[in-house]
C-alpha positions in Angstrom: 2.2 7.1 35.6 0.4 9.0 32.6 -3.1 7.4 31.9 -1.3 6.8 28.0 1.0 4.6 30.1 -0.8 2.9 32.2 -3.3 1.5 29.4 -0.8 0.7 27.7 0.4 -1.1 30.1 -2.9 -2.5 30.5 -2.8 -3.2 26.8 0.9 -5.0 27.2 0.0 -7.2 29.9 -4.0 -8.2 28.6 -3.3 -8.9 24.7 0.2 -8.9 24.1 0.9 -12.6 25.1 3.4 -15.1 23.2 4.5 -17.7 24.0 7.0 -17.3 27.1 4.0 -14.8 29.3 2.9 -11.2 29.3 5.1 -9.1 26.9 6.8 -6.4 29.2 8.1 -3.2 28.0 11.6 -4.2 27.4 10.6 -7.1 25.7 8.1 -4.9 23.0 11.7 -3.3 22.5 13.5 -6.6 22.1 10.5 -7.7 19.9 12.0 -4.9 17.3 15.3 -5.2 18.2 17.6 -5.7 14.4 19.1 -8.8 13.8 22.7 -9.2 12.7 24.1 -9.6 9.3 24.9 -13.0 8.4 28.7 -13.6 8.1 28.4 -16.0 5.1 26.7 -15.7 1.7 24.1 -18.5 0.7 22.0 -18.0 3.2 17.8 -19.1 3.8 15.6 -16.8 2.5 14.5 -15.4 6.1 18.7 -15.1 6.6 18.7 -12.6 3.6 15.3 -10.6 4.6 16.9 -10.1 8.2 19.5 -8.8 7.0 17.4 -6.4 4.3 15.4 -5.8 7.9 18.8 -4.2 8.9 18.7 -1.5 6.4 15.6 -0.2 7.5 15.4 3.7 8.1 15.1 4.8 12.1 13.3 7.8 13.2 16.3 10.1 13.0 17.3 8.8 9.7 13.8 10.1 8.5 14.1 13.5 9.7 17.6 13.6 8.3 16.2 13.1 4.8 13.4 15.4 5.0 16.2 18.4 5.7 17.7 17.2 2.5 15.1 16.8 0.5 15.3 20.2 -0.7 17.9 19.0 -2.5 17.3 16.6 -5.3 20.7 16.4 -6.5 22.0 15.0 -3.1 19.3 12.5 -2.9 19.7 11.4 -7.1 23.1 11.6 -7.0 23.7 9.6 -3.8 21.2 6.7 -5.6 23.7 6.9 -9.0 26.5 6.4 -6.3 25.2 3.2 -5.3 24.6 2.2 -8.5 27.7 2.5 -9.8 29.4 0.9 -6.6 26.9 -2.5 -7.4 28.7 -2.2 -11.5 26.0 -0.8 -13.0 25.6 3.0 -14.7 22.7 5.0 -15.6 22.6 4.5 -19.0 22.8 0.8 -18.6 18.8 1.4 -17.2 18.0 2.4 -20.8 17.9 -1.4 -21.9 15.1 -2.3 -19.5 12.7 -0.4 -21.4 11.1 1.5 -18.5 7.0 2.7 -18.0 8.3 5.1 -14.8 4.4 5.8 -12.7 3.7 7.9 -10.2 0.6 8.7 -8.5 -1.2 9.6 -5.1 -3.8 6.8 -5.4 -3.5 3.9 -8.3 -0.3 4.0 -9.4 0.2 0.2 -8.3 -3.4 -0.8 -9.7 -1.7 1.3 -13.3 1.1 -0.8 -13.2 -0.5 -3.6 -12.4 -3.2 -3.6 -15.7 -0.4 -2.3 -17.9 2.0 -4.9 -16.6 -0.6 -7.8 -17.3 -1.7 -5.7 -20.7 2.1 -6.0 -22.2 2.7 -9.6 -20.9 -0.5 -10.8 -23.3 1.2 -9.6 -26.2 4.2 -12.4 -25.3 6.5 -10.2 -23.8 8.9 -10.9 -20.8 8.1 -8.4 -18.2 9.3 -7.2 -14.9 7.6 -5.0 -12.1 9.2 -3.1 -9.4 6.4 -2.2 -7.1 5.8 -0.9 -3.1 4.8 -2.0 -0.6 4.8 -6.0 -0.4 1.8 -7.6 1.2 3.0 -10.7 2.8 6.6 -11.7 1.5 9.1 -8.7 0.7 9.9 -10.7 -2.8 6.7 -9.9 -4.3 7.8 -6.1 -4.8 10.1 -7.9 -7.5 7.9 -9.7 -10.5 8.9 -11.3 -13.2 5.8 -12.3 -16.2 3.7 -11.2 -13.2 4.8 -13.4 -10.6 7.4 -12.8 -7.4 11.1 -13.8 -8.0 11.4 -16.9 -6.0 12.8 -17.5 -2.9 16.1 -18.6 -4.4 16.9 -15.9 -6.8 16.0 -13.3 -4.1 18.6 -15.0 -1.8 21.1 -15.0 -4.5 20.7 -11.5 -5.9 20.6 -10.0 -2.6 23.6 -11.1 -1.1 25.7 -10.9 -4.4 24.4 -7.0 -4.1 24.7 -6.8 -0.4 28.6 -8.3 -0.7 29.5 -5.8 -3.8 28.2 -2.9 -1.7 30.0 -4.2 1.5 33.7 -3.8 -0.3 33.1 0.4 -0.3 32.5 0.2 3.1 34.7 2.5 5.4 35.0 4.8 8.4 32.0 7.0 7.3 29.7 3.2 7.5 28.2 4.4 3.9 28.7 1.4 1.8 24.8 0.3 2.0 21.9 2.4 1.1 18.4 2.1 3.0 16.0 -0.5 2.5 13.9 0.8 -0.3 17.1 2.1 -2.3 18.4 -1.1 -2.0 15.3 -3.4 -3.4 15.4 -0.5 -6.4 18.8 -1.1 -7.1 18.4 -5.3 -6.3 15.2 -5.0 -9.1 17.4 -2.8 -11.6 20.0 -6.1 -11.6 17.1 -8.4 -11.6 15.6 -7.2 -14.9 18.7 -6.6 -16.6 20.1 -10.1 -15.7 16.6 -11.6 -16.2 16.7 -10.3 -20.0 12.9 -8.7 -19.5 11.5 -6.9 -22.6 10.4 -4.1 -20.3 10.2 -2.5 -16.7 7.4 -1.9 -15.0 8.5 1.0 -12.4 6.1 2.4 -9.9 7.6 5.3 -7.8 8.1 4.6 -4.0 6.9 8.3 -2.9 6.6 11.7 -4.5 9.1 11.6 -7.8 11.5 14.0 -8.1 13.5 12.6 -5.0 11.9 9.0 -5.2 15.2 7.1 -6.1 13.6 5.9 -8.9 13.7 8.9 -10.7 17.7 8.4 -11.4 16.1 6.3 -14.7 17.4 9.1 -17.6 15.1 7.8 -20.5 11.7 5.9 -19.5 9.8 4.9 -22.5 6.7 6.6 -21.2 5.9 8.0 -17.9 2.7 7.8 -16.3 0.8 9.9 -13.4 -2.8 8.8 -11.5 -4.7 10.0 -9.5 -3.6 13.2 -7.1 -3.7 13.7 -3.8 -3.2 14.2 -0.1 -0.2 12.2 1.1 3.4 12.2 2.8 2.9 15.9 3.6 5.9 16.0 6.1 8.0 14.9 2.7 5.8 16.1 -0.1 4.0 19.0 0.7 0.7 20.0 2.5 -1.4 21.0 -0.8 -1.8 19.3 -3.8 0.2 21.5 -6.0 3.3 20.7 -4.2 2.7 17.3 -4.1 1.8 17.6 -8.0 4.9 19.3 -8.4 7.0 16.4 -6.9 5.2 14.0 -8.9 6.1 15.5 -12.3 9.5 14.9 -11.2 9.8 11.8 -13.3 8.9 14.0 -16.8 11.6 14.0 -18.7 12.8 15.4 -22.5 11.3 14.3 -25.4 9.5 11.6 -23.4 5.5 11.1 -23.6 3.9 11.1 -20.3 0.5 10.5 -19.9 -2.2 11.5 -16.7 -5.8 11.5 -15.5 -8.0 14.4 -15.1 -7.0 15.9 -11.7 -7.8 18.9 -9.4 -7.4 22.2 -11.8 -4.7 23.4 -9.6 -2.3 20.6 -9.6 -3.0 19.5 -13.5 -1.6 23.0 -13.9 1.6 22.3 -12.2 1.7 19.2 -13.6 1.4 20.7 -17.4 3.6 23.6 -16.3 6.6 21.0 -15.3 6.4 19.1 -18.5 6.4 22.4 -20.6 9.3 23.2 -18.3 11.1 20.1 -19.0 9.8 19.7 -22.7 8.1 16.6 -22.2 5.0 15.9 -24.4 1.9 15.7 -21.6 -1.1 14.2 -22.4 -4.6 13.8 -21.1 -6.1 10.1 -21.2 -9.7 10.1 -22.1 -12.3 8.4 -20.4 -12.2 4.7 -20.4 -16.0 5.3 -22.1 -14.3 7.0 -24.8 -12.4 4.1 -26.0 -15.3 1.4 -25.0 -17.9 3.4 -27.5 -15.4 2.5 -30.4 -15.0 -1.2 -29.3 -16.9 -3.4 -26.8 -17.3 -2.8 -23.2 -14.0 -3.6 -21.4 -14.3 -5.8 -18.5 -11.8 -5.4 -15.2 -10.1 -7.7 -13.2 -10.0 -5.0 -10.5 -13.3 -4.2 -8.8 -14.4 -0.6 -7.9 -15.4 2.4 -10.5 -11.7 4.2 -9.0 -9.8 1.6 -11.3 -11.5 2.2 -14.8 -9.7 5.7 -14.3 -6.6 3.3 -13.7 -7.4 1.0 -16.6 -7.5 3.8 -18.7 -3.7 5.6 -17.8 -2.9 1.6 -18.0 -4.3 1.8 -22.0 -2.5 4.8 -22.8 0.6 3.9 -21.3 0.4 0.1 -23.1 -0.6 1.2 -26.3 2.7 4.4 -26.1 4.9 1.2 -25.4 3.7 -0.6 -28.1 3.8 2.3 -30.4 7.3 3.1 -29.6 8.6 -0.1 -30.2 6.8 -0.6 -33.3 4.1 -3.4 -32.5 1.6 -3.3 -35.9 -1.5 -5.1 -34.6 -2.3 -1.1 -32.9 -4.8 1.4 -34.4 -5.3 4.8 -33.8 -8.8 6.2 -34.5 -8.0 9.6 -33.1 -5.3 11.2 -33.0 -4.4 13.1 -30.2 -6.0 17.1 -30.2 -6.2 19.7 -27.7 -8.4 19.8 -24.6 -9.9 23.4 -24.7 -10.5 22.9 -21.1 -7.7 21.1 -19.4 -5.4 23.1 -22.0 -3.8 20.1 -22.7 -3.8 17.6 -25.3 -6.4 14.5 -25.6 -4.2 11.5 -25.8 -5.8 8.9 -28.7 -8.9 7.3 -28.9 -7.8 3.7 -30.4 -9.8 0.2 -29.8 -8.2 -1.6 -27.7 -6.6 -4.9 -28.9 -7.5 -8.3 -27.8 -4.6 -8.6 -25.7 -5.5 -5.3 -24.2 -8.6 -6.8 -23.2 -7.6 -10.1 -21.8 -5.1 -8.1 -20.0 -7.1 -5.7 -18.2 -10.1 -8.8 -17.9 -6.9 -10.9 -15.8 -5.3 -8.5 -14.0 -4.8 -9.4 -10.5 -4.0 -7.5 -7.7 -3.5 -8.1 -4.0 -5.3 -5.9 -1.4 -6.6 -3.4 -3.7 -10.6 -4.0 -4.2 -10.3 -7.8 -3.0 -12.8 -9.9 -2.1 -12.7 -13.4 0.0 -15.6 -15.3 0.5 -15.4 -17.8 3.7 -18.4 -19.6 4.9 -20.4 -17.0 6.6 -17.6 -14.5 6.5 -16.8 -12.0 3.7 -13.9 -10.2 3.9 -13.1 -7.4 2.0 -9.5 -5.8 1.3 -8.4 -2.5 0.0 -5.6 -0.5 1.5 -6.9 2.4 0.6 -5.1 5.5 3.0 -5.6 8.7 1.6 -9.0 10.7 1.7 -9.7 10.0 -1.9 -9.0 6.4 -2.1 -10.9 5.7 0.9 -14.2 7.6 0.1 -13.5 5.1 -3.0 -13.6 2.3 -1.2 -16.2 3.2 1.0 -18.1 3.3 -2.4 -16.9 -0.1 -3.4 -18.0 -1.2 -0.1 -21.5 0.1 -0.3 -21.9 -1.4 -3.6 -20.8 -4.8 -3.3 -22.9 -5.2 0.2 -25.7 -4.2 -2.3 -25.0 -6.8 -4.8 -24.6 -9.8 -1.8 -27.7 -8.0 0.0 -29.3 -11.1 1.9 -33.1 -12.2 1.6 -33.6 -14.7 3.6 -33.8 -12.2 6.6 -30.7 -13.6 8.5 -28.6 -11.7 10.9 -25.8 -9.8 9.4 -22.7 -7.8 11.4 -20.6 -5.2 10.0 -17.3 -4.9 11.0 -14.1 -2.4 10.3 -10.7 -3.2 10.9 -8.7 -0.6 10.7 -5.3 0.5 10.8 -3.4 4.3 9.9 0.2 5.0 9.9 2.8 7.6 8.9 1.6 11.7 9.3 -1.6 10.3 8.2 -5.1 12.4 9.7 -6.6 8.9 10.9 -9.8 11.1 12.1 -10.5 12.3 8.6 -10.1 8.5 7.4 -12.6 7.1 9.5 -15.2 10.3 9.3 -15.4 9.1 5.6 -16.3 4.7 7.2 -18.7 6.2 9.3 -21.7 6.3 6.6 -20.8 2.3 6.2 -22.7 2.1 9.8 -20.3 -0.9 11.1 -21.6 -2.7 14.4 -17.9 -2.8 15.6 -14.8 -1.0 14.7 -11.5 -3.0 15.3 -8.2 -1.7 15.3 -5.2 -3.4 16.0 -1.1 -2.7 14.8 0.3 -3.8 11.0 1.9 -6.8 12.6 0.4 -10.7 12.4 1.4 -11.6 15.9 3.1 -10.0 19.3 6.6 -11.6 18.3 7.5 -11.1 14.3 10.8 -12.9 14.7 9.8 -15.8 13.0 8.7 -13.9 9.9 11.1 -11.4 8.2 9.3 -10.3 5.8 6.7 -8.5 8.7 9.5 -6.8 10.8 9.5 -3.3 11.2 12.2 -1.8 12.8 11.1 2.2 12.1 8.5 1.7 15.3 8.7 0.0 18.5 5.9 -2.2 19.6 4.6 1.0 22.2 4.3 3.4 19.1 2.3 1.5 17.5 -0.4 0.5 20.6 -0.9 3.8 21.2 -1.5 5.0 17.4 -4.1 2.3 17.8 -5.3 3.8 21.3 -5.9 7.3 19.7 -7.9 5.5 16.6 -10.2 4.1 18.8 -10.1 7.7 20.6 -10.8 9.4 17.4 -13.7 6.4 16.1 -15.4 7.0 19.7 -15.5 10.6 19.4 -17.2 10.5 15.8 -19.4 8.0 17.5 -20.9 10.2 20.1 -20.7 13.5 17.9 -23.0 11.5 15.6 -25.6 10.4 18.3 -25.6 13.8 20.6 -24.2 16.9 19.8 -23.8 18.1 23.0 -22.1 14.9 23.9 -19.2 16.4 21.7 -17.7 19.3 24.1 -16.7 16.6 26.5 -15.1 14.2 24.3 -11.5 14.3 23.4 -9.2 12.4 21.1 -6.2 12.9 23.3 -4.9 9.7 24.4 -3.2 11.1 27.6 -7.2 12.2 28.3 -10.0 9.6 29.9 -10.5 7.0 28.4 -11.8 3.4 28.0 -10.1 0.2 28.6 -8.8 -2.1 26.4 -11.1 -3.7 24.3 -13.9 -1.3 26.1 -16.4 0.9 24.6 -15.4 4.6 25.9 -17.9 5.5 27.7 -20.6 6.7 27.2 -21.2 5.2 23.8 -24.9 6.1 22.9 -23.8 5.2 18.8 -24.4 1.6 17.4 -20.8 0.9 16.7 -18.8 -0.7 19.8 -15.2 -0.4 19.0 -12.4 -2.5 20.3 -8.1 -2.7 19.9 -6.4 -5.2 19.7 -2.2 -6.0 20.2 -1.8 -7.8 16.7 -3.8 -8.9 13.4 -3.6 -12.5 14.4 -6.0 -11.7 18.0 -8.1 -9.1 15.8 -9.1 -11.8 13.3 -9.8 -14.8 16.1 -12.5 -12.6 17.8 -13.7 -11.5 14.5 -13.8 -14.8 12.7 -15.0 -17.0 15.7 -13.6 -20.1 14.1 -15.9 -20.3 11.9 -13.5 -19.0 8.3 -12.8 -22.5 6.8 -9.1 -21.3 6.2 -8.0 -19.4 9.4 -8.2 -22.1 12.0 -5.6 -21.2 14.7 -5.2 -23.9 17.2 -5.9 -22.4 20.6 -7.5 -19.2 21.9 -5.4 -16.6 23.5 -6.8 -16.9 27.1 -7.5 -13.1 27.3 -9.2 -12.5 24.2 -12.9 -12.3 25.6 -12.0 -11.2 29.8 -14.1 -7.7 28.3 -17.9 -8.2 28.3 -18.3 -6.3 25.2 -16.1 -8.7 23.4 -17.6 -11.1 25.1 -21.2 -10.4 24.0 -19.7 -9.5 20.9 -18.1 -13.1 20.2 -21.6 -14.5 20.9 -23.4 -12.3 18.4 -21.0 -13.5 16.2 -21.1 -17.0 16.4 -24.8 -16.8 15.8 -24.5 -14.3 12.8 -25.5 -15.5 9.4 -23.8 -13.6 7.8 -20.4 -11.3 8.7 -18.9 -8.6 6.4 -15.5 -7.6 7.5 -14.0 -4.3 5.8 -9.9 -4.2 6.1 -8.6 -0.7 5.0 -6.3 2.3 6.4 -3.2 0.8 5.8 -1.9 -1.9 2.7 0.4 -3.3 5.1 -2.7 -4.2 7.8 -4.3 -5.6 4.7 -0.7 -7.7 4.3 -1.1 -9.1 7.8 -4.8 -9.6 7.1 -4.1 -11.3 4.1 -1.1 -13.7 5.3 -3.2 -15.0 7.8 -6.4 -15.8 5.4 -4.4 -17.2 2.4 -1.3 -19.2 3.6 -0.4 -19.6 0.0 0.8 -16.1 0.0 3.5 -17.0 2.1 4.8 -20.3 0.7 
């Protein structure tokens, strides 16, 4: 047996305990096993969401779709295929009223602030947004707010039901999860009556199914980066070009200042396509002709956001004739980004409220619990992680502690995908955490109770081992930091020598002891100690301290004055993270 195996076996058999006994490897499988389709309409909530579970794309699926995605008109017109089977067209999109945003980094925070920004001025709104934290209905708003439990059960199955009477030999009739929610969110707004649609892309643009939406009312593009290579591209001016994708004739698009190299694609595509492209100004630009704007999103990232957010709300607005806006600049050309400043106006009342009340899960998030302080961004790219880290750094500044008290740092961390996990936690290293914790993106061994956390694209070893090889990769950083010569005979290669679970690999001359876990729900009952107000589990897995370093950890601790937990890596760990802390997200 490969040493990869046998920890994880180790790892099966220590942590991975429900109810019925030690998990085995045929039960991880039957842990992820899909459930099948319910045979009658009207169906629970969970009912529906198992059956959405069914849709979800395996790992052969995946490689299938990068081979076509050289092909945009395969994957677009595949998406206005499905559309047309559920009774809709294209053109019926055009009543929604769409803001169409893409991005590397922010594009959800975008939406959200222009979302919030637009529903101030009394109009009815919907969002379409990627991915959900805790329930899969929240990637469906309505005036801000999820689309209940009810209306997703009966949209879903009178969707699901429409698609089912194309199906044949070829078993096409129903398109993959995440074409299926767009095209669920499409008949939403439209039967919903909303004013407007907030779209954010799911990845890239050009292919994203999203992009089958003909004529947006404005586009919008954050922040670039490094993301989804195996589908996007390894530099940024591929992924820039897939991201001006969603340009389109005659329809203003608006972006941040980005790398030179992929602001040129990105003005090159919409000259290409002859769509107006402008650059927003700095969010000081429109402050120094009004008051200073306050955020509801923390972190100096998200005043780049708020201002694409601006641009994008006041084009709406523009387009559809709103009076109470006023331009105090027109828009003129940007000698050096050699494209054109979009307009310096003051921003409205509502504009301000909006971006003052803006809400948004899991992105900059603070929870304050008794001696604990979590804090939540699922950040996952290089860029929006060194952001974070600089959010991190500045709100332990602001809560810095002068009574002398003990304080422990801890990260918990999770990376997923074609991610480069070692460049992720290289940039947490300067946060000098006395643990690192790393555990999989699901709440507890068995998910079957909860739909909404299933993930069939995995299987339960997958997902241990990823976790193996961050603690592999957090170890090595460790010891490369503390002794350079330590560094020639440290590998990240899981199959290499290693320690056990929940042990320090050894040696480990560095501050930070670092520890796995099998699920978020053990990973936050060592962290917490009992002692967050909210999370109060009954009972303690049995095997949660058998390791003297979390042992001595869980004393340390339970003496602490203070704790300061950083979640980030993955927005889905910070979903888990945050179902468990704030039970109200899942009622």
């Amino acid at each position: 047996m490969s040493w990869a195996r046998s920890r994880l076996c180790s790892t099966l058999s220590l942590a991975a305990v429900s109810a019925r006994g030690a998990i085995t490897e045929g039960a991880s499988r039957r842990w992820l096993s899909a459930w099948p389709a319910p045979q009658e309409p009207g169906m629970e909530y969970q009912d529906a969401v198992r059956t959405l579970n069914t849709l979800q794309t395996n790992a052969s699926y995946l490689e299938q779709v990068k081979r076509q995605r050289s092909d945009p008109q395969t994957q677009l017109e595949a998406m206005e295929m499905y559309l047309a089977r559920s009774g809709l067209q294209v053109e019926d999109l055009n009543r929604l009223n769409i803001i169409h945003v893409t991005g590397t980094k922010g594009k959800g925070s975008t939406c959200a602030f222009t979302e919030r920004i637009l529903r101030n001025y009394g109009l009815k709104t919907g969002f379409f947004s990627s991915p959900h934290m805790v329930q899969v209905r929240e990637r469906i708003r309505i005036n801000g707010k999820p689309i209940s439990p009810e209306l997703f059960t009966k949209h879903f199955w009178r969707l699901y039901n429409q698609l089912e009477e194309f199906k044949d030999d070829s078993h096409v009739s129903m398109p993959s999860y995440f074409r299926f929610l767009t095209l669920m969110a499409f008949h939403v707004f439209l039967q919903e009556k909303v004013d407007l649609a907030v779209v954010e892309v799911g990845i890239g643009g050009a292919f994203d199914c999203t992009n089958i939406i003909r004529k947006p009312v404005v586009c919008g593009v954050s922040s670039l980066g490094i993301d989804h290579t195996s589908l996007l591209g390894d530099t940024v001016e591929k992924i820039a070009w897939q991201k001006g994708g969603i340009f389109k004739p005659g329809v203003p698009a608006f972006t941040v200042v980005q790398p030179e190299g992929s602001l040129a694609v990105l003005r090159d595509r919409a000259q290409q396509i002859s769509c107006p492209l402008y650059l927003c100004p700095p969010l000081e630009a429109l402050e120094e002709v009004g008051l200073p704007l306050s955020l509801g999103l923390e972190g100096e990232h998200q005043r780049s956001n708020a201002a694409l957010a601006l641009q994008l709300a006041h084009c709406w607005l523009e387009q559809q004739d709103h009076q109470d806006i006023q331009e105090l600049k027109g828009s003129r050309p940007s000698i050096r980004w050699q494209l054109p400043l979009a307009p310096v106006f003051r921003p409205t009342p509502h504009m301000r409220r909006g971006l003052r009340d803006t809400v948004w899960p899991g992105r900059t998030q603070i929870l304050q619990r008794g001696p604990l302080t979590w804090y939540l961004d699922g950040a996952h790219t290089t860029s929006s992680v060194q952001a974070c880290v600089h959010w991190y750094r500045q709100s332990l500044e602001r809560s810095k502690r002068t009574d002398g008290g003990s304080e422990v740092h801890i990260l918990l961390f999770n990376s997923t995908g074609d991610r480069d996990s070692a460049a992720l936690l290289k940039l947490l290293q300067p946060c000098q955490f006395d643990y690192a914790v790393f555990c999989p993106n699901v709440t507890e061994v068995s998910s079957i109770g909860n739909a909404d956390q299933q993930n069939f694209t995995v299987t339960l070893d997958q997902v241990l081992l990823r976790c193996l090889q961050h603690q592999q990769h957090w170890n090595c950083l460790a010891e490369k930091q503390a002794s350079s010569n330590l560094w020639s005979s440290c590998s990240p290669d899981p199959a290499g020598p290693g320690s056990l679970l929940l042990a320090p690999h050894p040696p480990q001359p560095a501050r930070t002891s670092s520890l796995v876990f099998s699920c978020i729900s053990h990973a936050l009952l060592w962290v917490s100690q009992g002692r967050d107000p909210i999370f109060q589990p009954q009972s303690l897995p049995r095997n949660l301290l058998n390791h003297p370093t979390a042992n001595s950890g869980a004393s340390i601790l339970r003496e602490a004055a203070a704790i300061h937990v950083l979640v980030t890596g993955s927005l889905h760990l910070v979903g888990g993270v945050l179902k468990l802390l704030d039970p109200s997200m899942s009622q």
